[in-house]
N, C-alpha and C positions, 0 to 999 in steps of 0.2 A: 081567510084565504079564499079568492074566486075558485069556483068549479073547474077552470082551464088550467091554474098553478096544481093543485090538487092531482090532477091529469098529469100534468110532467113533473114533478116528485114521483107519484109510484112509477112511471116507465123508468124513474132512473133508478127506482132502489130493484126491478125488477133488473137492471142488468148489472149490480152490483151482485148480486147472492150467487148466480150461477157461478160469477168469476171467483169467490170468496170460496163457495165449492170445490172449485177447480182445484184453484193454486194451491189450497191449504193442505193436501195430500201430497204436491209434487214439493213443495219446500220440507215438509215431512220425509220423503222418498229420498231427498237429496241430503238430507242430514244423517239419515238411516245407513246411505251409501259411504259416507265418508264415514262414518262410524263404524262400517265392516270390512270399508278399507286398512284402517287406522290398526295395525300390531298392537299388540300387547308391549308393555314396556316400551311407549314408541310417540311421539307425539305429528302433529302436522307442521311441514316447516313455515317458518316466517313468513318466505318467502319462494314462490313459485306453488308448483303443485307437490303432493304426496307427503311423504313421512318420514321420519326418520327416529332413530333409537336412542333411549336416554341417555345420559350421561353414567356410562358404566356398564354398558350394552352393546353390541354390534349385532351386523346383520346375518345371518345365520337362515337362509333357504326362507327369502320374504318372510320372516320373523327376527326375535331380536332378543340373543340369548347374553347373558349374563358372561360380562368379563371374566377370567379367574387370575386373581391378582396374587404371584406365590409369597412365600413367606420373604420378607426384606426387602416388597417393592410396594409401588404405590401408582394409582390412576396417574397417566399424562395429562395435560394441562387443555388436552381437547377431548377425555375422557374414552378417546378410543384404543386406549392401549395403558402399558405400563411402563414402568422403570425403576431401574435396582434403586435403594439407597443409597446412600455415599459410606462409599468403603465395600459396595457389591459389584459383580457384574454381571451381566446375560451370562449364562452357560445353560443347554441346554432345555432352555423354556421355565428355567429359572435365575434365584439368583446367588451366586457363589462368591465367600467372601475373596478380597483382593488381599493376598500373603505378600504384606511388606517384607523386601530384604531390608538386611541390616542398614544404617546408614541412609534409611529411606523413608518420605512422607508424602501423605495422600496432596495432591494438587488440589486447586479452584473445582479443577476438571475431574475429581475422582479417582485421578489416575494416578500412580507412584512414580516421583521424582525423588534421584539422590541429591543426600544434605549438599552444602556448598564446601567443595574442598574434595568430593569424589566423581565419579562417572558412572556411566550404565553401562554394565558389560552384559549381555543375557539379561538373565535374570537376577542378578546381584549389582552391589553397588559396591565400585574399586575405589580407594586413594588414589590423589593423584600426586604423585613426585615433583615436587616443585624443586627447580636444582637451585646452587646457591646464586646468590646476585637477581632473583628472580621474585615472581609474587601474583597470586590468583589476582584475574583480573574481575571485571564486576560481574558475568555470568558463574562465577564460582567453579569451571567447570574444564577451566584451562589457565596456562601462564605465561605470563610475560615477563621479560626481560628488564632489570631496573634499567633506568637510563644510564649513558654513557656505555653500555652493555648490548650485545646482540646476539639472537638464537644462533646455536652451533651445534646441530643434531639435537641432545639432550639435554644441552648446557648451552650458560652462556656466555660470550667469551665479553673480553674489555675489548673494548673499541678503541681502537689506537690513532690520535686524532694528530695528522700531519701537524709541522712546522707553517702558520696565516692561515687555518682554519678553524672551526667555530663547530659545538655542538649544536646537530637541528634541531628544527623543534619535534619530531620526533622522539629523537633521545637516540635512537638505533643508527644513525648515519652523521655524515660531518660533511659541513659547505666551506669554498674557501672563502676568505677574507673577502670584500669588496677591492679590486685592482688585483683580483689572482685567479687566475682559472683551475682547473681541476684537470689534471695530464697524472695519468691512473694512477697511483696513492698518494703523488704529489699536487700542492697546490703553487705553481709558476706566476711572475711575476706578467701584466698583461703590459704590452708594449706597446702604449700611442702614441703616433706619429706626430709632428708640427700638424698643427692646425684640424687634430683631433682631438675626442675628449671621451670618456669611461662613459657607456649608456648605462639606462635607469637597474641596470640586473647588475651591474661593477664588474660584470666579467668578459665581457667585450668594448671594442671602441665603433666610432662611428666618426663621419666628419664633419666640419662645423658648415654653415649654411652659407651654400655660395663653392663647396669643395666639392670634389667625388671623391668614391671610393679608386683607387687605382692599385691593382693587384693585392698583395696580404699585407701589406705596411706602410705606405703613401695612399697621401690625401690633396690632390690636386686644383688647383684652382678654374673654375667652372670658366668656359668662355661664353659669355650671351651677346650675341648679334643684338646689331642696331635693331629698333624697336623689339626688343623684349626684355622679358626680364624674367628673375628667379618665379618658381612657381612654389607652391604651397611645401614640398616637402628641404626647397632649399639646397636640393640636391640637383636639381634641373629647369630648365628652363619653357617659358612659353610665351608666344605672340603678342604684342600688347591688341587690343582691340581695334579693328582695322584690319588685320595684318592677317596673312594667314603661312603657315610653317610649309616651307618647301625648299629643298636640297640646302638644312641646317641653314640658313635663312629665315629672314621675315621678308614679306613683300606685300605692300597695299592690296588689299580685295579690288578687282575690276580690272587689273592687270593682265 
């Protein structure tokens, strides 16, 4: 190695030492720090600055004291806390067991639900009176009416189903026949006119295309002026193209 390379090697190990000096007490310093920042029972988080307490620990006057988990509960699922067992509840800063009534079992939830076939009255579980002609529906918890039968206060009475009508699908009411209307507990014969016909519900009429309606029982024959004709619903009329509609009239456009 020349005399000149010689020369700039040491100048550079001469300002590497001081710096190796330096820093190596301030990375020391800065470790030291976070180390006396750092609680007891307590680590640094992931993510951002400072610390936080272990799993089974909270903060407690910038330290980090020890959960107290009572008898028949167990750490939360974020270890800052607790919760009863199943078949316990909170009371008190504890945990006290859940006094099933009779006719009663712990829910999904912990909680006490009556079996199916009673209710929650208070704090006990009632039967529930199912009258005759009747039967718990799928809640377990109320009743319904068999079909052809309907609620009547506490019971349930027979549904008395006119002379051309039909059990609904329901079960609890009755429709008339198709060609009979419903006029209050009767189902009536429906009366259409010449050159009407039973619309898609059978319980009214309408009139055929090309008619009108005219008052509650005639169906009258449409008159269409020279150029036009029925329009879409068959019940009226309109202009043929050209034409434009004035006083019941057609009359050429430009006129």
């Amino acid at each position: 190695m020349s005399p000149k390379s010689l020369r700039r090697t040491a100048s550079r190990l001469f300002l590497i030492v001081p710096l190796a000096l330096v820093s190596g007490p301030a990375i020391a310093a800065t470790q030291d720090e976070t180390a006396e920042e750092t609680a007891p029972y307590a680590h640094a988080r992931r993510h951002g600055d400072g610390w936080e307490c272990d799993r089974g620990y909270r903060v407690v006057d910038q330290s980090c004291a020890a959960i107290e988990v009572p008898p028949n509960a167990y750490l939360d699922s974020f270890g800052r806390g607790w919760e009863c067992n199943r078949g316990f509840r909170k009371a008190d800063g504890a945990c006290a067991v859940i006094d099933l009534p009779e006719h009663a079992f712990l829910s999904s939830r912990g909680r006490w639900e009556c079996d199916r076939g009673y209710r929650s009255v208070g704090q006990s579980c009632v039967a529930i009176a199912v009258p005759e002609d009747a039967y718990l529906d799928d809640s377990g918890d109320r009743w319904l009416c068999e079909r052809g039968f309907r609620a009547s206060g506490a019971a349930c009475a027979l549904l008395e189903i006119p002379r051309n009508a039909y059990l609904g699908r329901s079960g609890d009411a009755w429709k008339c026949n198709r060609g009979f209307r419903k006029d209050g507990e009767a189902c009536v014969a429906v009366e259409v006119p010449t050159n009407g016909y039973l619309e898609s519900a059978g319980s009214n009429w309408i009139c055929e295309r090309g008619f009108r309606k005219q008052g509650l029982s005639s169906c009258v024959a449409l008159q269409v002026p020279m150029n036009a004709h029925l329009d879409y619903t068959g019940n009226g009329w309109t202009c043929d193209p050209g034409f434009r509609h004035e006083r019941e009239a057609c009359f050429a456009d430009g006129r």
